[in-house]
C-alpha positions in Angstrom: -114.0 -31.4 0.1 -111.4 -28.9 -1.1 -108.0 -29.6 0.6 -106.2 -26.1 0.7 -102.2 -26.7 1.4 -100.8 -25.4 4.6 -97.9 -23.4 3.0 -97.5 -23.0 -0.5 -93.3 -23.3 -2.2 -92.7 -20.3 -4.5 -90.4 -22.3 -7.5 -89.7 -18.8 -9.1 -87.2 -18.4 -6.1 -83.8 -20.1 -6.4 -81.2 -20.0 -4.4 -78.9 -17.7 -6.7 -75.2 -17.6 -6.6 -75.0 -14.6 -4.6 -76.4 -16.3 -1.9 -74.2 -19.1 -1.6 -71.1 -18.1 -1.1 -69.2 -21.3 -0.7 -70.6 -22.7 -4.2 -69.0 -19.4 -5.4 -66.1 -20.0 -4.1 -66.0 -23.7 -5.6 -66.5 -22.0 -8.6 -64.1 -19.8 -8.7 -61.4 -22.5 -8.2 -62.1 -24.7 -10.5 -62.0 -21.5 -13.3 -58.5 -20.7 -12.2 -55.6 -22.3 -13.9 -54.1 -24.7 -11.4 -50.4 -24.5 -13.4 -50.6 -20.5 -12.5 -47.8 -19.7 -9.9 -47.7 -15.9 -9.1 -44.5 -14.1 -10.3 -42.9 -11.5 -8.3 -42.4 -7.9 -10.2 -38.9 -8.1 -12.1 -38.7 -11.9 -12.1 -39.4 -12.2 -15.6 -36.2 -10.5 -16.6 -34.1 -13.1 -14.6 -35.5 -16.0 -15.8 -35.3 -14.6 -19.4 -31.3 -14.6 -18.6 -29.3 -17.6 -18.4 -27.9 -18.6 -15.2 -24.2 -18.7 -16.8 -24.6 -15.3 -17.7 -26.0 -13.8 -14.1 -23.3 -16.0 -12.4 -20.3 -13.9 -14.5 -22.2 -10.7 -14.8 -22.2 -11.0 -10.7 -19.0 -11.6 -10.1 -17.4 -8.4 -11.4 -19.7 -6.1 -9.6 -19.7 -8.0 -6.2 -15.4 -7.6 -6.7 -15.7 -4.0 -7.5 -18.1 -2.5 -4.7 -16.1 -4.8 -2.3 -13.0 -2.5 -3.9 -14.8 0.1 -3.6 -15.5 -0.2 0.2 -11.9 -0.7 0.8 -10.8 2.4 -0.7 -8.9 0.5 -3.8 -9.8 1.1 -7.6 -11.0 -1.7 -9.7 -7.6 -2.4 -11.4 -5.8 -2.7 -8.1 -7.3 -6.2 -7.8 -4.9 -7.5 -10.6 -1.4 -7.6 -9.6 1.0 -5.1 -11.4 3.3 -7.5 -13.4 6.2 -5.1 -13.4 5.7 -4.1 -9.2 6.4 -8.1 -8.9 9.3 -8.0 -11.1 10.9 -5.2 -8.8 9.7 -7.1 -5.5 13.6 -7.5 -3.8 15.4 -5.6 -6.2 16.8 -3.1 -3.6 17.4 -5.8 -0.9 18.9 -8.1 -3.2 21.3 -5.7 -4.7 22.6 -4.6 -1.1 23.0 -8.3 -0.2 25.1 -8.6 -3.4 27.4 -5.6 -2.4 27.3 -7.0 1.4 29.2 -9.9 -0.3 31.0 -8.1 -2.7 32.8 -6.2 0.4 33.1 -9.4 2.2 35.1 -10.9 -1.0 37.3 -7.5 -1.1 38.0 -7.5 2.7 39.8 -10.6 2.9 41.8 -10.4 -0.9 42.8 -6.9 -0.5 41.5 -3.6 -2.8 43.6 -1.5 -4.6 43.0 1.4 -2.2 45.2 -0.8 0.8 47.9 -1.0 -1.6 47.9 2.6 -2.7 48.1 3.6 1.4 51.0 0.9 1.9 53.0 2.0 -0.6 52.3 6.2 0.6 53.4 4.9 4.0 56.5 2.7 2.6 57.5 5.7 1.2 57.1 8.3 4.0 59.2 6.0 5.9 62.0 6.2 3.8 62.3 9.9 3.7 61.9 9.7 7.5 65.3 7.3 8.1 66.9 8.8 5.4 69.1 11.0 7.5 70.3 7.9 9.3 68.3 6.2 12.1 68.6 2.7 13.1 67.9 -1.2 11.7 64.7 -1.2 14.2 63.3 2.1 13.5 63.5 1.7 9.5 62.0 -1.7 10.0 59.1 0.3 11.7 58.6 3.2 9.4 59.0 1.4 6.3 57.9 -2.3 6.7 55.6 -2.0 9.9 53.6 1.4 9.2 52.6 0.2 5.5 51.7 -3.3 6.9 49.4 -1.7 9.2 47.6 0.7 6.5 47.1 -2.4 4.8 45.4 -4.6 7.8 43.4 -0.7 8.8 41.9 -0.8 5.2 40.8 -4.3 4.9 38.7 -3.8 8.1 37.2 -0.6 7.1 35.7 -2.9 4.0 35.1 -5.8 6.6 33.1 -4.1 8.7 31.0 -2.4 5.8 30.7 -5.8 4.8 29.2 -7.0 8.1 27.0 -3.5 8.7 25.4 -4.1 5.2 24.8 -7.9 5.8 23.8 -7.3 9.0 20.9 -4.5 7.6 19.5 -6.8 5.1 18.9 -9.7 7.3 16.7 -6.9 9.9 15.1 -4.8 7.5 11.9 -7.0 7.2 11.5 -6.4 11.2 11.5 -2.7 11.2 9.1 0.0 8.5 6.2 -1.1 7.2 5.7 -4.8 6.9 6.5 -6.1 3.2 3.1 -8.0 1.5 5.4 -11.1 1.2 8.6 -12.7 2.8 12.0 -11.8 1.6 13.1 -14.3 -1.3 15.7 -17.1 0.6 18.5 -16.1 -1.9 18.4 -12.3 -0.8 19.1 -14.1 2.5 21.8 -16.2 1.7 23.8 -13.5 0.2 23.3 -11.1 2.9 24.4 -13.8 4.8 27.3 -14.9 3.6 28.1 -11.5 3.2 27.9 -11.2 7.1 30.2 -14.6 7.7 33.1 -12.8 5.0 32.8 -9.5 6.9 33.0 -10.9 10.6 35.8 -13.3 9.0 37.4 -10.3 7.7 37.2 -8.0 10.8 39.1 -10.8 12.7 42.0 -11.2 10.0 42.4 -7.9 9.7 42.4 -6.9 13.9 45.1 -9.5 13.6 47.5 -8.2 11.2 47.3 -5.0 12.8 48.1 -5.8 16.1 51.0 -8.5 14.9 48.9 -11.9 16.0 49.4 -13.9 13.9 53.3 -12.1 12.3 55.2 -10.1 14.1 58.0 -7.6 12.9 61.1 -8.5 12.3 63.5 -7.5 15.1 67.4 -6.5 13.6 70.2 -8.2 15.3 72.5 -6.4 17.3 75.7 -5.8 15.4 78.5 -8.0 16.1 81.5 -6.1 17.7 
């Protein structure tokens, strides 16, 4: 009896790798390198440099488009030694002569001499054709004494308007990029004090506060 199978398996047929797409894909895996990272374009050059050298090189050019942006040029970030060394000159100096006229005001200047002595001597050409004790007291001792006290103020109040200025010029024009030094200050204001101490010894002598003219006695008779 001849037995005939059913259905009959073709062998020449194999399941290729074409047709099985997951073994391909298992496949495929295993032949890449597992250690391979992907590298973005232009990342080798960065690594290549170290990161010392990217850290400085960084630095400068951040700083100079910042610059840039504010309108400044690169050396403008770098203090100018010799704009700090003349940082307060001006004030300073006028604080110095603030004190200077302060010092002058109260001890006298030659110019208050110089106008007493003019006025001594005007006064004796004016009672030398005979006028009394009281009147030659006046023109010759009283006029020059006067000169002397109007001349000291005009340098005390100099001294006080100059003071008086350096100590407000921060508060008015453009703001300074730092504070006044403290010594500018001091000056100016001691300068101030000897003005405003000057002004008052000198309003005193004029108007005979603190010494008043001598008065001639009557003549006996």
């Amino acid at each position: 009896m001849n037995t005939t199978p059913s259905k009959t398996t073709d062998l020449s047929k194999t399941a290729s790798p074409a047709d099985d797409p997951e073994k391909n894909s298992a496949d495929a895996a295993v032949t890449e390198d597992p250690t391979a990272t992907a590298t973005p374009s232009g990342a080798t050059d960065e690594a290549a440099v170290p990161a010392e050298d990217r850290d400085e090189a960084a630095v400068p050019a951040e700083a100079t488009d910042r610059a840039e942006d504010d309108g400044l040029e690169p050396e403008d970030l770098e203090p100018d030694p010799f704009t700090e060394a003349r940082h307060g000159v001006g004030a300073g100096a006028t604080a110095v002569v603030s004190a200077a006229l302060g010092i002058v005001a109260l001890t006298g200047a030659w110019s208050g001499r110089v106008a007493a002595e003019r006025e001594t001597l005007m006064g004796q050409i004016q009672t030398a054709g005979g006028s009394s004790a009281a009147q030659q007291i006046s023109e010759i001792y009283g006029d020059a004494w006067h000169t002397t006290a109007l001349v000291n103020g005009v340098f005390a109040v100099l001294a006080l308007l100059v003071g008086a200025f350096v100590l407000a010029r921060p508060a008015f024009g453009t703001p300074a990029t730092r504070p006044q030094p403290a010594w500018i200050r001091a000056v100016a204001l001691a300068g101030v004090a000897l003005g405003t101490l000057g002004v008052l010894i000198s309003a005193g002598m004029y108007f005979d506060l603190f010494l008043s003219l001598p008065v001639a006695g009557t003549p006996a008779g």
